[in-house]
N, C-alpha and C positions, 0 to 999 in steps of 0.2 A: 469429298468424302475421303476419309483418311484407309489406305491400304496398304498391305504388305509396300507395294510396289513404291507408294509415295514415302511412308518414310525409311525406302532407303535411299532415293533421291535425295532426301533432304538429308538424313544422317548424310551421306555422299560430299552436299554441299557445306555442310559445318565441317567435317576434317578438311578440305579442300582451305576454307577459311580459314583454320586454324594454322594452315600452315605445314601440314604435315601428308600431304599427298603431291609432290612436283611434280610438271605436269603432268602425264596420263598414269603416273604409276597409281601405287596401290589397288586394292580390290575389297569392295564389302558385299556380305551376300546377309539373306533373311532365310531361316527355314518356315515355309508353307506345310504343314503336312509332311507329306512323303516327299516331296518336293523342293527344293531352293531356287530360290530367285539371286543372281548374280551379274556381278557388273560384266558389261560384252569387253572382250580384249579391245585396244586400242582409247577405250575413252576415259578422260579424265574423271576425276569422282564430281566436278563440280557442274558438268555438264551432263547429267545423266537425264534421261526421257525414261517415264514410269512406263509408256510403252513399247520402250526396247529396249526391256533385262532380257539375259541369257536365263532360260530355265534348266535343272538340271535336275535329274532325282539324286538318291541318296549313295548309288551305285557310282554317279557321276557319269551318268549317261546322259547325252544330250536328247531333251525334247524339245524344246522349241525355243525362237527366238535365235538374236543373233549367236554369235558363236564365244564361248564363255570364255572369260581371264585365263589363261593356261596356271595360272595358281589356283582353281578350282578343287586338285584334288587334297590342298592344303584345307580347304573348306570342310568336303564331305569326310574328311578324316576325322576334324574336329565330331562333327556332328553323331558320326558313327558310336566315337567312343566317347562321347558324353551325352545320353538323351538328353538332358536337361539344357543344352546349347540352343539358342533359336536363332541366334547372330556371327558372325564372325566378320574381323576387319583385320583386314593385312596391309601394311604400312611402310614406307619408307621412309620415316619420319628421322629429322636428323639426328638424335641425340640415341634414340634407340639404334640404331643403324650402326653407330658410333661404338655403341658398347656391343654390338653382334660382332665388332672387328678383333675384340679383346677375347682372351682368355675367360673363360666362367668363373663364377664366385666358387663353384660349388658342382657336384654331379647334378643336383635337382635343382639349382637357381642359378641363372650365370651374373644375378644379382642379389647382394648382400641385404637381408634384413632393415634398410635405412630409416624409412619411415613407416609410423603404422598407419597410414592408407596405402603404401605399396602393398604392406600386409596382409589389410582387410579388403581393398577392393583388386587388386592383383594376385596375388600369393605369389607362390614359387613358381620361376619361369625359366625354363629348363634351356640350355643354348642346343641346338639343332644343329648337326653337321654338317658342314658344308655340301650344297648340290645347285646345278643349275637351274635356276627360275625355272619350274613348271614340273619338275623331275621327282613323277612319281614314286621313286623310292624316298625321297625325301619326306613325303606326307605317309609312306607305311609306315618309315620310322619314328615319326609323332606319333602315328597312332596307336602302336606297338607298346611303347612307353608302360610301366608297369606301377606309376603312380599318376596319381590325379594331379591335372592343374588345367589353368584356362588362360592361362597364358605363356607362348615360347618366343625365344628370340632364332631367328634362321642365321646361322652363322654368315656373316660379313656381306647380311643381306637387310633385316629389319623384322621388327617383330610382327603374330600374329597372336589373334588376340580373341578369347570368345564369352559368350553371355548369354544372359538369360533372355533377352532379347537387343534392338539396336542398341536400346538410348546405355545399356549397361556393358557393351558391347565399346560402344565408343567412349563412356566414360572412364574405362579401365584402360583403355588404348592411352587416352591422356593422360593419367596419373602412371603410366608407364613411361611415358615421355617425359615424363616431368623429374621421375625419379632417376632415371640414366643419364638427365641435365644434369642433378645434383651431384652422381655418381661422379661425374668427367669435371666438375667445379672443382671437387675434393679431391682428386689425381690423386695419386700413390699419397699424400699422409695419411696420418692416423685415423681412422672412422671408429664414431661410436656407435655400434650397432645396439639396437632393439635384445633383449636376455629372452631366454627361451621363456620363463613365466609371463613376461610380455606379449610372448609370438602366442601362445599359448591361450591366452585370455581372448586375443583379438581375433586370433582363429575360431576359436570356439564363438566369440558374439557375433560373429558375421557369417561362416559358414565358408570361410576361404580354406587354401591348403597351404601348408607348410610342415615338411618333414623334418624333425627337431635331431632324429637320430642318425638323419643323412648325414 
């Protein structure tokens, strides 16, 4: 019977396959309710058991089960400031990882408009100042952020990523991946970027964000 808990196991085991979680990094969580379900520190995403996630509420309090990723409060930040979140996957995947090490595009995307699926299923993905892995100032200051997006990059750490549930949750995570490859292909030449009536149409048909005046 399919549950919160199984598919994030399996969501767990396709980024694991994809290649973008080495060995036990990364973290995905599912919001339950008042509650999230979260991968326990130490385990790889590919080896996850639906009966021992970390549970946590929305506070980021521990209720049960093992004891949670210490990037959890990167999770409940998310979730806080965007009701509409039911997913989040954080990643060390390499090409995003790569451009967390670079300078930002921009104050609200520290990647360039390239394609319009970074557009439409990504939007604007703001780079996060550097802190150490687990370091709750780092997720107040996501969550503090005074525009929308659903997906950030953590400075010279790798992105985090959220959705309306896993599968769109993970599907954004790799078209994030895919567009930071492209970004690091095209090195310092000339990029043609996407024109604001572009950004404008595709934001509008999908429901993504993209600040056109930042």
């Amino acid at each position: 019977m399919r549950t919160p808990e199984t598919d994030l196991v399996q969501a767990g085991a396709k980024l694991q396959s994809l290649g973008f979680s080495p060995g036990a990094s990364g973290n995905i969580s599912v919001r339950d309710g008042d509650r999230v379900l979260i991968t326990p520190t130490g385990y790889g995403l590919g080896g996850l058991d639906p009966d021992r996630l970390s549970v946590v509420d929305l506070a980021g309090r521990h209720i049960s089960g093992p004891r949670p990723s210490k990037e959890f409060p990167l999770h409940t930040a998310f979730y806080r400031r965007d009701p509409t979140a039911g997913a989040v996957v954080h990643l060390h995947s390499r090409h995003a990882a790569a451009v967390s090490c670079r300078p930002g595009w921009s104050e609200r995307s520290a990647i360039p408009p390239l394609t319009p699926y970074f557009v439409m299923r990504v939007g604007q993905t703001p780079l996060i100042p550097y802190a150490a892995p687990g370091d709750p100032g780092q997720a107040a200051g996501l969550e503090a952020l005074p525009f929308p997006f659903r997906a950030a990059l953590l400075a010279n750490h790798g992105p985090v990523v959220a959705g309306a549930d896993l599968a769109a949750a993970v599907d954004a995570a790799t078209e994030l991946e895919e567009v930071c490859a492209l970004l690091l292909l095209l090195g310092e030449s000339g990029q043609r970027l996407l024109t604001a009536p572009d950004i404008e149409e595709l934001t509008t048909r999908y429901g993504s964000f993209w600040d056109l005046d930042a």
